[in-house]
DRENLOMI-901444 format. One record per residue: residue in one letter; x, y, z of N, C-alpha, C, O in turn. Coordinates in steps of 0.05 Angstrom, whole numbers, padded with zeros to 5 digits, always signed. Layout:
<atoms>
AXYZXYZXYZXYZ ...
</atoms>
This chain:
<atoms>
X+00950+02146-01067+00972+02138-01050+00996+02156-01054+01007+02164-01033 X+01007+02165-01085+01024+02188-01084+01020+02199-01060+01030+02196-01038 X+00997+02217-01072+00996+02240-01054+00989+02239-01022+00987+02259-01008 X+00985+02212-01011+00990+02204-00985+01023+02213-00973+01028+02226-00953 X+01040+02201-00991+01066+02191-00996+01081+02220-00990+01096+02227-00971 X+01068+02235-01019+01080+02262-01017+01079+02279-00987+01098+02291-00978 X+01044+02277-00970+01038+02293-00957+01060+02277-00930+01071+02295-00918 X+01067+02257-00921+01087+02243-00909+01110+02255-00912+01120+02263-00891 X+01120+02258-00934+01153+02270-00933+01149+02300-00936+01171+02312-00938 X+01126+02318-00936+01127+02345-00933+01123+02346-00907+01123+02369-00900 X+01119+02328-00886+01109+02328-00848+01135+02321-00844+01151+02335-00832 X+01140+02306-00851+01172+02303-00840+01195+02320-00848+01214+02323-00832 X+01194+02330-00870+01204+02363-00876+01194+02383-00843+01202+02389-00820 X+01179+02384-00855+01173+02405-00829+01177+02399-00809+01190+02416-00797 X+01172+02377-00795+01182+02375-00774+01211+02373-00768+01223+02382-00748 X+01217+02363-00782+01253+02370-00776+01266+02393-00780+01289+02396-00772 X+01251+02419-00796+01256+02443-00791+01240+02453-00760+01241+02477-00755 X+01229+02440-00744+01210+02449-00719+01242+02446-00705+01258+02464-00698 X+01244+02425-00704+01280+02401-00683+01290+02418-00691+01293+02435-00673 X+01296+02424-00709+01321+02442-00723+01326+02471-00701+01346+02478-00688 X+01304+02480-00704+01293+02507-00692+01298+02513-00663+01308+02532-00652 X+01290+02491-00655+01278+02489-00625+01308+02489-00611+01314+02505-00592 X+01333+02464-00627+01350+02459-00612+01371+02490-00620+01389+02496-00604 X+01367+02503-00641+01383+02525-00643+01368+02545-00622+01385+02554-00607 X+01334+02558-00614+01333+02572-00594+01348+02555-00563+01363+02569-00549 X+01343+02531-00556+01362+02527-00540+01387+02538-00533+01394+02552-00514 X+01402+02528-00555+01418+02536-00557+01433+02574-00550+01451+02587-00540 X+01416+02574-00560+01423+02611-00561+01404+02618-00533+01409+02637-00518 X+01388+02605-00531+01378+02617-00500+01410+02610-00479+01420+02630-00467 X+01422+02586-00477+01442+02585-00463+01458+02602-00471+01468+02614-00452 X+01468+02610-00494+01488+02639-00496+01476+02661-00488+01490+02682-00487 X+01454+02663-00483+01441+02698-00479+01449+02690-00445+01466+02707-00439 X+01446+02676-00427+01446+02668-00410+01478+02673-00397+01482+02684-00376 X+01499+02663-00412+01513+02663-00411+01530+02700-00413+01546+02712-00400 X+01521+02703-00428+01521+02741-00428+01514+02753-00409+01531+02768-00398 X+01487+02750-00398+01475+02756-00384+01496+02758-00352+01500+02778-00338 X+01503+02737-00348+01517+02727-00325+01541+02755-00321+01547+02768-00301 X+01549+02759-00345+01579+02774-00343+01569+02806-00346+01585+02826-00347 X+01545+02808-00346+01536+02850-00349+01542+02850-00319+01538+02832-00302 X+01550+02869-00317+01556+02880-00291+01581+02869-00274+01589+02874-00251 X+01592+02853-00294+01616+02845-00281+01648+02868-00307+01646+02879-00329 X+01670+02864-00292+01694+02884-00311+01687+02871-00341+01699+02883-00359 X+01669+02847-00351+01676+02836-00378+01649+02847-00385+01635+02835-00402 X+01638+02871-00372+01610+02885-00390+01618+02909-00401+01618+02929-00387 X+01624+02911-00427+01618+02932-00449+01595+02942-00460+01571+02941-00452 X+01606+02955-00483+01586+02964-00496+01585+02939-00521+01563+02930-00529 X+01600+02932-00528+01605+02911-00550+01590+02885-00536+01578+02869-00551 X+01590+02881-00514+01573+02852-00495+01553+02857-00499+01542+02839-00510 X+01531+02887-00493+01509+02890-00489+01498+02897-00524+01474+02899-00529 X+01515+02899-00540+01504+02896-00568+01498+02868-00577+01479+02861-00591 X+01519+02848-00564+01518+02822-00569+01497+02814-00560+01484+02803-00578 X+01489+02814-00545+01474+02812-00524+01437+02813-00536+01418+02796-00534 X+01437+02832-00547+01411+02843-00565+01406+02831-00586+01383+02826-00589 X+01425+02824-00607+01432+02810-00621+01423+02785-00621+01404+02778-00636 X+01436+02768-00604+01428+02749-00596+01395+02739-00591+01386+02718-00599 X+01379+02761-00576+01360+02754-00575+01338+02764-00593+01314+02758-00592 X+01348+02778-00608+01328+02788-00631+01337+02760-00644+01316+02748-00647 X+01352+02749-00652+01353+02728-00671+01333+02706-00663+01316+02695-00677 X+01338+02705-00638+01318+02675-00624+01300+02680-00628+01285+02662-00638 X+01286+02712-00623+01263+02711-00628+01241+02713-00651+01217+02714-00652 X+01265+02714-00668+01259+02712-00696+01257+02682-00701+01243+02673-00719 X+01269+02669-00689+01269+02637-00700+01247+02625-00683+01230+02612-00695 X+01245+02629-00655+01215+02625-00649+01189+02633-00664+01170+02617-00665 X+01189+02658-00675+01162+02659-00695+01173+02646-00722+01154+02641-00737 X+01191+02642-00730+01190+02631-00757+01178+02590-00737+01156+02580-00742 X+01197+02579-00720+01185+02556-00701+01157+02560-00710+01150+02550-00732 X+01138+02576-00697+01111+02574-00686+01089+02570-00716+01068+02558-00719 X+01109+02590-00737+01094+02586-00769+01102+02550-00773+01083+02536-00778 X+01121+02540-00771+01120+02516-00774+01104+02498-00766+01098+02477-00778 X+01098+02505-00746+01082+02479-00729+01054+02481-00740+01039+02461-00739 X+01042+02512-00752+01014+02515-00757+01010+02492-00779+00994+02474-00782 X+01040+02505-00799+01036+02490-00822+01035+02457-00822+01026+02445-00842 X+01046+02443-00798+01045+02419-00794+01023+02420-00786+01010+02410-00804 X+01013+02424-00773+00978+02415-00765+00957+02420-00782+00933+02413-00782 X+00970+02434-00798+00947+02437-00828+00952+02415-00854+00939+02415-00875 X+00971+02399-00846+00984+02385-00864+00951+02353-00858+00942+02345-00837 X+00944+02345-00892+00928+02325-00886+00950+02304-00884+00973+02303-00892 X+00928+02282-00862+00936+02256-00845+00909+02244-00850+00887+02253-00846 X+00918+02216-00861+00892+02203-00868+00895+02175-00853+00879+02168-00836 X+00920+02156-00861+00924+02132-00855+00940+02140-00820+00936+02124-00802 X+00950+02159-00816+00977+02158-00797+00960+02178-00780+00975+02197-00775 X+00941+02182-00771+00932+02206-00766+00934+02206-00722+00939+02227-00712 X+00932+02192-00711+00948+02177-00689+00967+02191-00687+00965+02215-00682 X+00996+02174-00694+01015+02180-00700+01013+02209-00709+01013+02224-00690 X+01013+02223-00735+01018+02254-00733+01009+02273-00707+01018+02295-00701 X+00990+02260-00696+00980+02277-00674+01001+02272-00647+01011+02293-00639 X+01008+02252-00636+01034+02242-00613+01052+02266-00630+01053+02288-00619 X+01065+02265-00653+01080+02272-00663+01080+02304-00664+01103+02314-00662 X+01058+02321-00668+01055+02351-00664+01054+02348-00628+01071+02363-00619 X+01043+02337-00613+01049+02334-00582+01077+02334-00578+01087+02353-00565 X+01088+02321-00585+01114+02322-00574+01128+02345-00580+01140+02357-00562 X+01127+02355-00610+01140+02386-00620+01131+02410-00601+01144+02429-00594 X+01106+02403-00594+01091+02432-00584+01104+02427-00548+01112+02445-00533 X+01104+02410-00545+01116+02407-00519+01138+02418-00505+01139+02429-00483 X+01166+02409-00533+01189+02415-00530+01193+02450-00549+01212+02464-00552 X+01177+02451-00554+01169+02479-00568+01175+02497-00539+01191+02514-00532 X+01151+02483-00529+01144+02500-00494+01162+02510-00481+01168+02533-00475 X+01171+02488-00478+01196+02484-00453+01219+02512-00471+01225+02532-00459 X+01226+02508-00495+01243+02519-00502+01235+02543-00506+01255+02554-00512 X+01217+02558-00507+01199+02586-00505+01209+02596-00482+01228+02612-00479 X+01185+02580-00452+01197+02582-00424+01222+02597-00427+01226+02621-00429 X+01242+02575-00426+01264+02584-00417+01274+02606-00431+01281+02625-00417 X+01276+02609-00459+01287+02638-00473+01265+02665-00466+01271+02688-00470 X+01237+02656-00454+01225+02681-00441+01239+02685-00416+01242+02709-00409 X+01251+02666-00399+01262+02676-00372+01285+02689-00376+01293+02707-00362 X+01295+02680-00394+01318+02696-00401+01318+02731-00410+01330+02751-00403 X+01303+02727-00423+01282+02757-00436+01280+02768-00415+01292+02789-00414 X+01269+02762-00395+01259+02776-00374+01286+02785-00348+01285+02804-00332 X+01305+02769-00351+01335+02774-00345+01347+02798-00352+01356+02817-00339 X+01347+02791-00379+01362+02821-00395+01351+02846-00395+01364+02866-00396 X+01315+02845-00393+01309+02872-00397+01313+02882-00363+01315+02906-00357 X+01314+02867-00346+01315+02879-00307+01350+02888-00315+01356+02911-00309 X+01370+02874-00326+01392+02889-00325+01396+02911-00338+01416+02924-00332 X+01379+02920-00361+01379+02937-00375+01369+02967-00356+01377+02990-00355 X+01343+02950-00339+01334+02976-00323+01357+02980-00300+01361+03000-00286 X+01368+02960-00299+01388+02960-00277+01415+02989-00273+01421+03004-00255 X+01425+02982-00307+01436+02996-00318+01436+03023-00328+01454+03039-00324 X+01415+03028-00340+01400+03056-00335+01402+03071-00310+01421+03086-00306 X+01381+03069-00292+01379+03070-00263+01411+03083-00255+01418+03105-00245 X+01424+03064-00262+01457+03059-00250+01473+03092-00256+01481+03109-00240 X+01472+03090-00288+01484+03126-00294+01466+03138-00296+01468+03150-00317 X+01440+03144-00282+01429+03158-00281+01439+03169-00250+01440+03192-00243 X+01444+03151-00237+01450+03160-00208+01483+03171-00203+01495+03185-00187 X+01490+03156-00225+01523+03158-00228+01532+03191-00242+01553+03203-00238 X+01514+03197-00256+01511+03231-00267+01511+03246-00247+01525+03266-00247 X+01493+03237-00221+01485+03258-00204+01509+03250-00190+01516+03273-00188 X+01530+03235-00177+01540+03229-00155+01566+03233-00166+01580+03247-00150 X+01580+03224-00191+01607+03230-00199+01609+03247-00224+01632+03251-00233 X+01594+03254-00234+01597+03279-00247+01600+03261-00275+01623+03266-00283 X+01591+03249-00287+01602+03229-00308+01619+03205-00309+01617+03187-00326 X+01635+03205-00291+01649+03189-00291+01635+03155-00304+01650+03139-00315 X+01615+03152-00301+01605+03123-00317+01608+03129-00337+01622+03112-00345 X+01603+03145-00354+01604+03142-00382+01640+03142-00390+01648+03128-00409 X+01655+03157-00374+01679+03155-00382+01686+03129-00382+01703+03122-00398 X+01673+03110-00362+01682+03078-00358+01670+03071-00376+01682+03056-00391 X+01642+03077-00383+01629+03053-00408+01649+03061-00430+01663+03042-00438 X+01654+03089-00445+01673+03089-00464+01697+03070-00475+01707+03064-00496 X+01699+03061-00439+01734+03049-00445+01730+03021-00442+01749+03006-00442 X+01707+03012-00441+01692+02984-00441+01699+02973-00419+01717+02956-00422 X+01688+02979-00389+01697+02963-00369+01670+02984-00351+01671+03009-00349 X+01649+02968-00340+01637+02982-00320+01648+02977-00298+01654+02953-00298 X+01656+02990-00274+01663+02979-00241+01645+02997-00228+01631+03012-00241 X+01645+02997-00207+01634+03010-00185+01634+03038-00177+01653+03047-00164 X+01616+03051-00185+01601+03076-00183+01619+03081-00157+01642+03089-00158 X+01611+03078-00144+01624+03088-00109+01649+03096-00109+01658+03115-00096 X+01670+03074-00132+01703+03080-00124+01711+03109-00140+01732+03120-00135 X+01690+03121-00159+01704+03134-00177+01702+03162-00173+01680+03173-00169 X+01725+03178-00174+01737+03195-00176+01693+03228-00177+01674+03228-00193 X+01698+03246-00153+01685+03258-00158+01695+03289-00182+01709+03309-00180 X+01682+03279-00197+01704+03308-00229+01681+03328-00231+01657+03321-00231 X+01690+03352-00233+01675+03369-00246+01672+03376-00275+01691+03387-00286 X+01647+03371-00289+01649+03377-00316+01635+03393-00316+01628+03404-00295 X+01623+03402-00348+01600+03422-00360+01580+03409-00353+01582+03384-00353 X+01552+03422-00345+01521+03403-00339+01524+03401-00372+01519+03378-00379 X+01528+03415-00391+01522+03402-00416+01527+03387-00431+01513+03380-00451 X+01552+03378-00421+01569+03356-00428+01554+03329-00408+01550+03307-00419 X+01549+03332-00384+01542+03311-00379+01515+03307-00385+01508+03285-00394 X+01497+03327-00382+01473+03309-00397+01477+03303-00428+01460+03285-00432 X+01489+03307-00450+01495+03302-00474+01504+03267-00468+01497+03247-00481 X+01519+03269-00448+01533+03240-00455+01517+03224-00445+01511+03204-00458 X+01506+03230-00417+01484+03214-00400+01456+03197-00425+01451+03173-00430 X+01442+03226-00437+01416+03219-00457+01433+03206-00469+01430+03183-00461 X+01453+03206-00487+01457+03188-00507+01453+03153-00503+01443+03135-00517 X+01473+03155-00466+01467+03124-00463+01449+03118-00450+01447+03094-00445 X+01431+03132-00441+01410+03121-00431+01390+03120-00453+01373+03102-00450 X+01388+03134-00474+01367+03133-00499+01377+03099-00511+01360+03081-00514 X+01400+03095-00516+01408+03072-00522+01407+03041-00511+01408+03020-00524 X+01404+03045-00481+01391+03026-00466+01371+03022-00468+01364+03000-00477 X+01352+03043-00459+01314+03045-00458+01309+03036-00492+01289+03025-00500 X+01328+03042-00506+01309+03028-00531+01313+03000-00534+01295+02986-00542 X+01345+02988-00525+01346+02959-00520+01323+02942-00509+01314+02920-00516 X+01312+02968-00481+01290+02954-00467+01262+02953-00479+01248+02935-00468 X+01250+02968-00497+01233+02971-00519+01237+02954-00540+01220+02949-00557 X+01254+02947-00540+01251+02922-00564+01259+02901-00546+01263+02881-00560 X+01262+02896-00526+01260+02875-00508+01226+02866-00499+01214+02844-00497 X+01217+02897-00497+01181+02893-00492+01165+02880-00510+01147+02862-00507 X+01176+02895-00532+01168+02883-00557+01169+02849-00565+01151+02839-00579 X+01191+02834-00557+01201+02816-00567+01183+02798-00553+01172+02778-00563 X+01178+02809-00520+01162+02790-00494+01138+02785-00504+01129+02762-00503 X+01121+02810-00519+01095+02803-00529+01096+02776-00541+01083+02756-00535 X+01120+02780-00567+01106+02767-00586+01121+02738-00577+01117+02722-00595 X+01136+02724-00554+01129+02701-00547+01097+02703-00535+01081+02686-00544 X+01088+02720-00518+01062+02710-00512+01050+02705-00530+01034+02687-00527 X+01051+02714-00549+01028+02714-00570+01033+02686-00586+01015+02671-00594 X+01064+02682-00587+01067+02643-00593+01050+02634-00575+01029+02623-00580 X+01058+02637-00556+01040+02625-00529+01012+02615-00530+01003+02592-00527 X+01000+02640-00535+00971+02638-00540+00969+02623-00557+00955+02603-00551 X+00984+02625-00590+00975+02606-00611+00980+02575-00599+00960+02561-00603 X+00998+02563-00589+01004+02540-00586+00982+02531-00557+00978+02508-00550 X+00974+02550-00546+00950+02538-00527+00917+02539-00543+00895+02531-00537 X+00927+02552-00563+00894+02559-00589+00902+02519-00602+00886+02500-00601 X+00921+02519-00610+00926+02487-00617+00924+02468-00599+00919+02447-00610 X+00927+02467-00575+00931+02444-00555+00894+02441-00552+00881+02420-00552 X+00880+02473-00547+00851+02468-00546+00836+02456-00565+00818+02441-00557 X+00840+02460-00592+00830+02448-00611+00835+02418-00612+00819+02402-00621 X+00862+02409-00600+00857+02380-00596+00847+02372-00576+00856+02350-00572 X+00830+02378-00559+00819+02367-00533+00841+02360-00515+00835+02346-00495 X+00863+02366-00517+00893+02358-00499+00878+02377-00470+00869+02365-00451 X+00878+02405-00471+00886+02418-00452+00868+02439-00455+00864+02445-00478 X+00857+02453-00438+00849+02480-00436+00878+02495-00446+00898+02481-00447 X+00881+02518-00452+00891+02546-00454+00886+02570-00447+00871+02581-00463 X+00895+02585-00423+00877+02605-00417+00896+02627-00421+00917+02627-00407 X+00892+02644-00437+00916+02670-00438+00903+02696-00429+00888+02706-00445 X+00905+02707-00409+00887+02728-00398+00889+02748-00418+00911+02749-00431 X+00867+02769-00425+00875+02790-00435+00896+02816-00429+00903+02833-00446 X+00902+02816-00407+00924+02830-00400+00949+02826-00412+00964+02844-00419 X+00954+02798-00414+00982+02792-00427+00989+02793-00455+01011+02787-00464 X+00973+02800-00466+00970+02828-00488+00978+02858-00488+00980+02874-00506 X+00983+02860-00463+00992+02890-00459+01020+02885-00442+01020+02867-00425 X+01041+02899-00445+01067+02910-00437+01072+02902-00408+01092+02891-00400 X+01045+02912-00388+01049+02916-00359+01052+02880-00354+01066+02871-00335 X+01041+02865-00369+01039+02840-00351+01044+02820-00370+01030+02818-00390 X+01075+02796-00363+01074+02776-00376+01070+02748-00365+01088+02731-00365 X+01048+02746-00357+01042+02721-00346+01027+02706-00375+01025+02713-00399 X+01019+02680-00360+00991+02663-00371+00992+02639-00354+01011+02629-00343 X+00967+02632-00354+00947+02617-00343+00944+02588-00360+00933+02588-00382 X+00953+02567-00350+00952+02543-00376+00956+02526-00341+00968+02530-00320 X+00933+02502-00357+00925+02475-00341+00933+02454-00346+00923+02447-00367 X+00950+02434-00337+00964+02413-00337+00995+02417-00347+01000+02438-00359 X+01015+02399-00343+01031+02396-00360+01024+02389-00388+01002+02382-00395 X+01052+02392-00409+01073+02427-00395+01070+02447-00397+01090+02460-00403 X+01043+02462-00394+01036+02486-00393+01035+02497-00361+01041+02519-00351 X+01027+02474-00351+01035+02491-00324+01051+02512-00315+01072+02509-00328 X+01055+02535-00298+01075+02546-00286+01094+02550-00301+01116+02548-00290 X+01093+02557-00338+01116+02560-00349+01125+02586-00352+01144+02593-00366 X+01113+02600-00341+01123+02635-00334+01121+02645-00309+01100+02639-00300 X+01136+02658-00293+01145+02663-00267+01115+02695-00266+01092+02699-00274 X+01140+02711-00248+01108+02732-00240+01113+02752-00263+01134+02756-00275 X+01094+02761-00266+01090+02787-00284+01107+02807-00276+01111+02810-00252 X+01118+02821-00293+01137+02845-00298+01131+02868-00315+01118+02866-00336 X+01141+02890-00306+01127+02918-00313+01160+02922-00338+01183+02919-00329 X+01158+02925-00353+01175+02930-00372+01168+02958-00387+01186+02968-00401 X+01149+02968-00385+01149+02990-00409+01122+02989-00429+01112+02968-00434 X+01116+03003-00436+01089+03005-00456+01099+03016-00488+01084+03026-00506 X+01123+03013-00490+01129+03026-00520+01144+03004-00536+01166+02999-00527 X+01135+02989-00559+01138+02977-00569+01156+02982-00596+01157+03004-00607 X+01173+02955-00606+01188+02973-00630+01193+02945-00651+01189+02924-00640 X+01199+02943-00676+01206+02914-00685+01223+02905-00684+01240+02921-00677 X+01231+02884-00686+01250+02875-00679+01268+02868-00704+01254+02865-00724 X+01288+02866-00707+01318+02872-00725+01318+02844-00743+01298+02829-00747 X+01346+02841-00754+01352+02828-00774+01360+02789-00758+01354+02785-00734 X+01369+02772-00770+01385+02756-00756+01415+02762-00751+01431+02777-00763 X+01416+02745-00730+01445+02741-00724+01453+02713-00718+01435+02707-00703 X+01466+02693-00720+01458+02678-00705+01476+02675-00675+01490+02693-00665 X+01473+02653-00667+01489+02651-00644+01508+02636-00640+01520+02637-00619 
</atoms>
C-alpha cells in the first residue's frame, strides 16, 4: 500500500508539472503573438526580433521538457486508480494539443515574417542603395518606397546587406528546426493516444522533413490541428538556452 501511496503522489507531482507547463507555453504563445503583431510596424527593431526568438526557443524548450513529462506519467504504475489515471493523462494530452497547435501557428507566423523581411532588404539594397539597413540600425523599419535614393560603395552595401540577411535566415533555421521537433511531440503524443485504443495517429513521413509541416490525426482533438504545409528551409540548427516570457 506504501508504495501504491508513494506511486499516487509521484502522478500527481507530475502532473502538475504537465498544468504548470502547458499554462506557461500558453502563455508565451500569446506574447510571441503579440510580437509578432508589431514586426513590420515603426515598434519593429532589432531588439523585438531578438525578443522575439527568445521567446520561442524557450517554449519550445518547455514543450519537449512538457512531452518528457507526460511519457513519464504514463509509465507511472496504476493498480487501484487505473480508470481514473487514464481520463486523467486524456485530459493532459488533450490540453497538451491544443496548446502545441497554437504555439505551432504561431511558429509558422514568425518564420513567413522572417522570409518577409529578408526578401524586404534584399529588394531594398537593389532599389535604395541601403537605406534599410540605415533604418534597421536606428531601430525603426518604415517603408522601403519613402526612402531617400543614396549612393554608396557596392562594398559597403553588400557587407551590411549579408550581415542582416545571414542573421535573419539563421533566425529562420532555428525556426525550422524548432517546427520539427513540435512534430515530432506530435507524433509521440499520437504514438500514446494509439496505444490506448483512443484514436488512430497518422503522421506522414514527410513531416519529418523541413518541406512539409502538416499531420494527419482522426477525431477530436487531433483533428485539423495544423493548417497547410509550409516550405521553410531544409537546414536545421539547435535550439538555445531559456528565456522565459
Amino acid at each position: 500500500m506504501a508504495y501504491n501511496a508513494n506511486t499516487a503522489g509521484d502522478a500527481n507531482q507530475v502532473a502538475q508539472r504537465i498544468t504548470s507547463n502547458i499554462q506557461k507555453i500558453t502563455q508565451c504563445t500569446a506574447e510571441i503573438q503579440r510580437v509578432l503583431n508589431q514586426l513590420g510596424t515603426p515598434q519593429d527593431t532589432h531588439e523585438l526580433r531578438q525578443q522575439l526568438q527568445q521567446k520561442q526557443q524557450y517554449t519550445n524548450q518547455l514543450a519537449k521538457e512538457t512531452d518528457k513529462y507526460i511519457k513519464e506519467f504514463g509509465s507511472l504504475p496504476s493498480i487501484s486508480e487505473q480508470r481514473q489515471r487514464r481520463i486523467q493523462k486524456d485530459r493532459l494530452v488533450n490540453e497538451f494539443t491544443t496548446a502545441l497547435t497554437n504555439f505551432q501557428r504561431v511558429q509558422r507566423q514568425a518564420a513567413e515574417k522572417e522570409r518577409e523581411f529578408v526578401a524586404r532588404v534584399r529588394a531594398s539594397s537593389r532599389v535604395s542603395g541601403g537605406a534599410a539597413e540605415e533604418s534597421y540600425k536606428e531601430g525603426t523599419l518604415v517603408s522601403w518606397d519613402s526612402q531617400p535614393q543614396t549612393q554608396v560603395l557596392d562594398e559597403e552595401i553588400t557587407e551590411d546587406d549579408l550581415r542582416l540577411i545571414e542573421e535573419r535566415e539563421s533566425a529562420i533555421r532555428q525556426l525550422e528546426s524548432d517546427i520539427l521537433d513540435i512534430n515530432e511531440i506530435f507524433k509521440d503524443l499520437g504514438m500514446m493516444i494509439h496505444e490506448q485504443g483512443d484514436v488512430i495517429a497518422q503522421v506522414p513521413e514527410e513531416n519529418m522533413h523541413p518541406h512539409s509541416y502538416t499531420c494527419n490525426r482522426i477525431n477530436p482533438p487531433w483533428a485539423n490541428y495544423m493548417g497547410n504545409s509550409e516550405d521553410i528551409g531544409s537546414i536545421t540548427q539547435e535550439a538555445s538556452g531559456h528565456v522565459p516570457c
